[in-house]
C-alpha positions in Angstrom: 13.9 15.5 1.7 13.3 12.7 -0.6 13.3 13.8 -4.2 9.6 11.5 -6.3 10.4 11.2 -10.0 6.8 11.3 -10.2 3.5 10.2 -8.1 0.6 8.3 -9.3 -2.9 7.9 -8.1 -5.6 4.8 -8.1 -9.0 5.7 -7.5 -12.2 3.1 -7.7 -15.5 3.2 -6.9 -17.0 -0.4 -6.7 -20.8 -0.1 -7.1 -21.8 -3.7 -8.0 -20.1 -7.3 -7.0 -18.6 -9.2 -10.0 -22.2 -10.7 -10.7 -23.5 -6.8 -11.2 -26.0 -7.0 -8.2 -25.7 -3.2 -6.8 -23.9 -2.8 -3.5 -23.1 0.1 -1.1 -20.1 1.6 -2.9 -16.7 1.1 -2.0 -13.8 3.3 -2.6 -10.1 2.0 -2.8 -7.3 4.6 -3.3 -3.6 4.0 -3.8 -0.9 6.6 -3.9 2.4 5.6 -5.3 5.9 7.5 -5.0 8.7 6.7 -7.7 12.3 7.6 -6.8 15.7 7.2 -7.2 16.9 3.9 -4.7 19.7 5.1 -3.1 20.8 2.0 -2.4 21.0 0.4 -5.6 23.5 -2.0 -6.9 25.6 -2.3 -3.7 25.0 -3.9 -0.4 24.4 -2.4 2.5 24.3 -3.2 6.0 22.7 -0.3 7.3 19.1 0.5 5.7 18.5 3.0 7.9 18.1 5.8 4.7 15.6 3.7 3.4 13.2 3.8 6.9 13.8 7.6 6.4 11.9 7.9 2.6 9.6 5.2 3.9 8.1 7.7 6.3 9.0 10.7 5.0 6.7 9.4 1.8 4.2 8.1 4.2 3.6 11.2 5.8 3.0 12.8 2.2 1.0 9.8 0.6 -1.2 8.8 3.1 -3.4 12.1 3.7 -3.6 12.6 -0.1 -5.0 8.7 0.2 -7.4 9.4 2.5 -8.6 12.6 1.1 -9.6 10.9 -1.5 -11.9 8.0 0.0 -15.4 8.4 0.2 -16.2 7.9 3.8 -13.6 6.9 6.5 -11.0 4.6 6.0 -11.2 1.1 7.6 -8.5 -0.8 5.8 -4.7 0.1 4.5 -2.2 -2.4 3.1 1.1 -1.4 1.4 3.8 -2.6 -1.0 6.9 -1.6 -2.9 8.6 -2.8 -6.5 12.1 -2.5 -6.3 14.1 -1.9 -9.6 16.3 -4.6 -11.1 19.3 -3.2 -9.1 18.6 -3.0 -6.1 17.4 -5.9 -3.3 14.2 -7.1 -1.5 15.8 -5.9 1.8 15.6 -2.4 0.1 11.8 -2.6 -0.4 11.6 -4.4 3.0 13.3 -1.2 4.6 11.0 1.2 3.0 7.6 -0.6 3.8 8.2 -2.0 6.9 10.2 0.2 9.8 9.1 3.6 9.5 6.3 3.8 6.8 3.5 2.2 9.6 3.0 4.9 12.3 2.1 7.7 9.7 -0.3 5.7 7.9 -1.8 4.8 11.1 -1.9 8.5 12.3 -3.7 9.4 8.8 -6.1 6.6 9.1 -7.0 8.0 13.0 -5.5 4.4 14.6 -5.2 1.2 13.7 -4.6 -2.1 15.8 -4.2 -4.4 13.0 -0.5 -5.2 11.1 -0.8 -3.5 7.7 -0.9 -6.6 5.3 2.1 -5.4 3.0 3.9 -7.3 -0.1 7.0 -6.5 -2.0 9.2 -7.7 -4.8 11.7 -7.1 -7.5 10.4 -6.3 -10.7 11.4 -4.7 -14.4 9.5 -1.3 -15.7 6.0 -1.9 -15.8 6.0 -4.9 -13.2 2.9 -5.0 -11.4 2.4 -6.1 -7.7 -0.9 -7.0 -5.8 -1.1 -5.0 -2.7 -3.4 -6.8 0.0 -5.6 -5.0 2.0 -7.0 -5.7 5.6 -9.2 -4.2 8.4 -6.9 -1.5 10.2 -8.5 -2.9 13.9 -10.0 -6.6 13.2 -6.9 -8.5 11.5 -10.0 -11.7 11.5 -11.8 -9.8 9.4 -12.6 -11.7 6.4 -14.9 -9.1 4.6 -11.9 -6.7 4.3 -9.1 -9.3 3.1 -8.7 -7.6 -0.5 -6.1 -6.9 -3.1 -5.5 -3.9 -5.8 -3.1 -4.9 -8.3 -0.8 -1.8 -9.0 1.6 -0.6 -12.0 3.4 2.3 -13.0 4.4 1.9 -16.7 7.7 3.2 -16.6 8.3 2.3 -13.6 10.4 1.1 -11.7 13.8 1.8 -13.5 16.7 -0.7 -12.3 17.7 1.9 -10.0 14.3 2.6 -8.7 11.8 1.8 -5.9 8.2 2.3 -6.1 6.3 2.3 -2.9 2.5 2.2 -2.7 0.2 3.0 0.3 -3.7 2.2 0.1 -6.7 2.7 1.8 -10.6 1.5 1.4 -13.2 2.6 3.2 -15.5 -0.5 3.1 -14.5 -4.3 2.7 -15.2 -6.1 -0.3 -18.7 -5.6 -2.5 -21.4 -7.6 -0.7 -19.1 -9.7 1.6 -20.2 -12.9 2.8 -17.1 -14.7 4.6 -17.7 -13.0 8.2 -15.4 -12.0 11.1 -13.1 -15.1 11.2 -12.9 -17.6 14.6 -15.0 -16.9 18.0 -12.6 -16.3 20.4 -14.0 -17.6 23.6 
């Protein structure tokens, strides 16, 4: 069982678009997980401990997520900052494997790849995590992007993995569906 430092939660309700003309709210939530990278400072072949925390953590993160939605959740994305010592591969291992199937199990499904993003960073780095329609990957509306931080986080030996969930696209879309497919 993998051992958080600490976890952290994002909440927003969107009631208006950028202009402040009222829309149907949106909720976003992101839950967070910092812990120790066991892999730090060395390299590694084998990853495979890595795919392990990324669904162990998954499991855990993703029904707190959606708990905490409004309505239903019809688009995820995820993302990880790795600390100073360890490697993209690390963040790669812990998003990417293992961390999908229980997000889609929380979320009731989901045909879509979950748009993900991950990078090196110092404490306090931030990271934009995208978002995207868990069935329609040409779905336009939903294409979004919370930016994320934990302050004192991540330390060099670190990883802090993010999972996220909306349960509407963007306020008052107006890009569509993407190309006909005839």
């Amino acid at each position: 069982m993998i051992q958080t430092r600490k976890t952290v939660i994002f909440r927003e309700l969107i009631e208006t678009d950028s202009f402040g003309t009222p829309c149907e709210p949106v909720s976003r939530v992101a839950v967070g997980a910092v812990f120790r990278n066991p892999l730090a400072g060395r390299f590694e072949h084998d990853l495979s401990p890595l795919f392990e925390i990324g669904a162990e953590l998954g499991r855990r993160l993703a029904e707190q997520a959606i708990g905490l939605l409004n309505g239903p959740p019809v688009s995820y994305g995820k993302a990880a900052i790795v600390g100073v010592s360890g490697d993209m591969e690390h963040g790669g291992a812990v998003v990417h494997p293992r961390l999908g199937a229980p997000m889609r199990a929380a979320a009731g499904g989901g045909e879509a790849v979950i748009p993900s993003n991950v990078k090196i960073g110092p404490v306090g780095a931030s990271i934009d995590l995208p978002l995207g329609h868990k069935d329609n990957p040409w779905s336009f509306d939903h294409f979004d992007t919370m930016t994320l931080c934990v302050p004192d986080g991540p330390a060099p030996d670190e990883i802090v993995m993010f999972l996220a969930y909306a349960d509407h696209g963007r306020p008052i879309p107006r890009c569509g569906s993407g190309p006909v497919k005839s």
